[in-house]
One Martini backbone bead per residue (centre of mass of N, CA, C, O) as a GRO file, in nm:
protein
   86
    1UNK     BB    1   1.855   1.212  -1.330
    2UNK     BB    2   2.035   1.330  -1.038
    3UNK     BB    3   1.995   1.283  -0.689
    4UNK     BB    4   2.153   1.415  -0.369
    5UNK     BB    5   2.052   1.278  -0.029
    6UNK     BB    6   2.000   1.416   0.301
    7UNK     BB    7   1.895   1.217   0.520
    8UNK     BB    8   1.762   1.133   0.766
    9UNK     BB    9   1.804   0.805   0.938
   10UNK     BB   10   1.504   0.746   1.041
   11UNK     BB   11   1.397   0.809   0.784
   12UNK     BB   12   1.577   0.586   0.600
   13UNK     BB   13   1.456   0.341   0.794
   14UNK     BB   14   1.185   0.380   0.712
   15UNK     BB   15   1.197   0.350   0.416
   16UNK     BB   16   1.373   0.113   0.370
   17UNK     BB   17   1.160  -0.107   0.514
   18UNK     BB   18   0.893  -0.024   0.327
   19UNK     BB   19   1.034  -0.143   0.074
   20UNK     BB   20   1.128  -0.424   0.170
   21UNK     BB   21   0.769  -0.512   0.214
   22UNK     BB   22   0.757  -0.461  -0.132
   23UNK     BB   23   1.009  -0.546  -0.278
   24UNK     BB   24   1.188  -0.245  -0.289
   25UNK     BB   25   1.386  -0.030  -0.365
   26UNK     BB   26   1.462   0.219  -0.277
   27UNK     BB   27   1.482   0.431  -0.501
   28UNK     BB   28   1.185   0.316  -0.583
   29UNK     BB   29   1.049   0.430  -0.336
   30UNK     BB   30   1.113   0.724  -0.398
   31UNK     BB   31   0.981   0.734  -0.685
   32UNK     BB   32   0.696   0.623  -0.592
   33UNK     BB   33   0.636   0.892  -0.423
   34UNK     BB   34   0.705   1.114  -0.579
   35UNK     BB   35   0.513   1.041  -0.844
   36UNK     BB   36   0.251   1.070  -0.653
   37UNK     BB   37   0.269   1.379  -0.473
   38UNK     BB   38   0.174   1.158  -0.208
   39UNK     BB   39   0.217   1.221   0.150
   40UNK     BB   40   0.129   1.065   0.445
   41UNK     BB   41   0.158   1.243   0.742
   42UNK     BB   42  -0.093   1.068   0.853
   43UNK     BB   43  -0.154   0.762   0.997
   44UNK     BB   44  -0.380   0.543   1.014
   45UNK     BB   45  -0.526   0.454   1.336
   46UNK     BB   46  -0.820   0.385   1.215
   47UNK     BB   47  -1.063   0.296   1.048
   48UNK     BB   48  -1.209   0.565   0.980
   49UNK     BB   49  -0.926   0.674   0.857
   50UNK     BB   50  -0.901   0.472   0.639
   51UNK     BB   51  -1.167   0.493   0.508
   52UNK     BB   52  -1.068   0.825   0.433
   53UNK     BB   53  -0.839   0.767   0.249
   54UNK     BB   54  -0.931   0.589   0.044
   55UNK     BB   55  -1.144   0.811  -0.056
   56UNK     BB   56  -0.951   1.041  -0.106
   57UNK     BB   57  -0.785   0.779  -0.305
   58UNK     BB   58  -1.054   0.652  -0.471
   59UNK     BB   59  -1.085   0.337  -0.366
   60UNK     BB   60  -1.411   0.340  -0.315
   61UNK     BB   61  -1.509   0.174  -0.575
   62UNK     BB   62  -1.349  -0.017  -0.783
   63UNK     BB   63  -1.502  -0.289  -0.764
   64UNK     BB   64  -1.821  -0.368  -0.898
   65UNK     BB   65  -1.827  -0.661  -0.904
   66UNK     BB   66  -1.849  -0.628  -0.634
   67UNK     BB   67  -2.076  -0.698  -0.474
   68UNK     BB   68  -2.019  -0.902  -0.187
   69UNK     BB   69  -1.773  -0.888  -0.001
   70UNK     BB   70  -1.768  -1.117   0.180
   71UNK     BB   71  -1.811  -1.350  -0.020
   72UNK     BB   72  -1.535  -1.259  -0.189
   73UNK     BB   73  -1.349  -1.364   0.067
   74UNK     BB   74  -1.457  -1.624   0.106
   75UNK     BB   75  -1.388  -1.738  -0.170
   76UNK     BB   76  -1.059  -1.672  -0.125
   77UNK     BB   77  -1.053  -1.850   0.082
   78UNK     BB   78  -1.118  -2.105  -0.039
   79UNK     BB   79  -0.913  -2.135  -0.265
   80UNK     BB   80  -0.661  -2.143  -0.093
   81UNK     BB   81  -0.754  -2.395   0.067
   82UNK     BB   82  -0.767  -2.559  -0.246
   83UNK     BB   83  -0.497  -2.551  -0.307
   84UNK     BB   84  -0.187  -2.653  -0.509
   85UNK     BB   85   0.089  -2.808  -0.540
   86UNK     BB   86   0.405  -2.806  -0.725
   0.00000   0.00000   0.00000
């Protein structure tokens, strides 16, 4: 099914941005909002914001195998400071 939307200007150089950021089609960055029901409608602008979002949308303790945060971002910073290029 096709549908034809007139934005205003300025939502569609925002959305088209937020596209660009994540490497996927406007198109596809619109179906992927419609998609998933929600969209928020006021960003986060505080850590405590940010993490009460998270948390609405399920986000916090997706990874039960990490037992210390810190100690597995410390790990991913060390492999990426010893790759080595082809």
């Amino acid at each position: 099914m096709s549908i034809t939307l007139d934005l205003p200007e300025e939502l569609q150089i925002e959305l088209s941005a937020e596209a660009t950021q994540l490497g996927i089609s406007l198109p596809e960055y619109i179906l992927r909002l419609l998609s998933t029901g929600s969209i928020i409608s006021k960003r986060p602008q505080t850590g405590a914001e940010l993490i009460e979002y998270w948390q609405s949308e399920g986000l916090i303790a997706t990874r039960p195998d990490i037992i210390d945060s810190q100690v597995h971002a410390r790990q991913i910073r060390e492999q990426v400071e010893h790759r080595t290029r082809n």
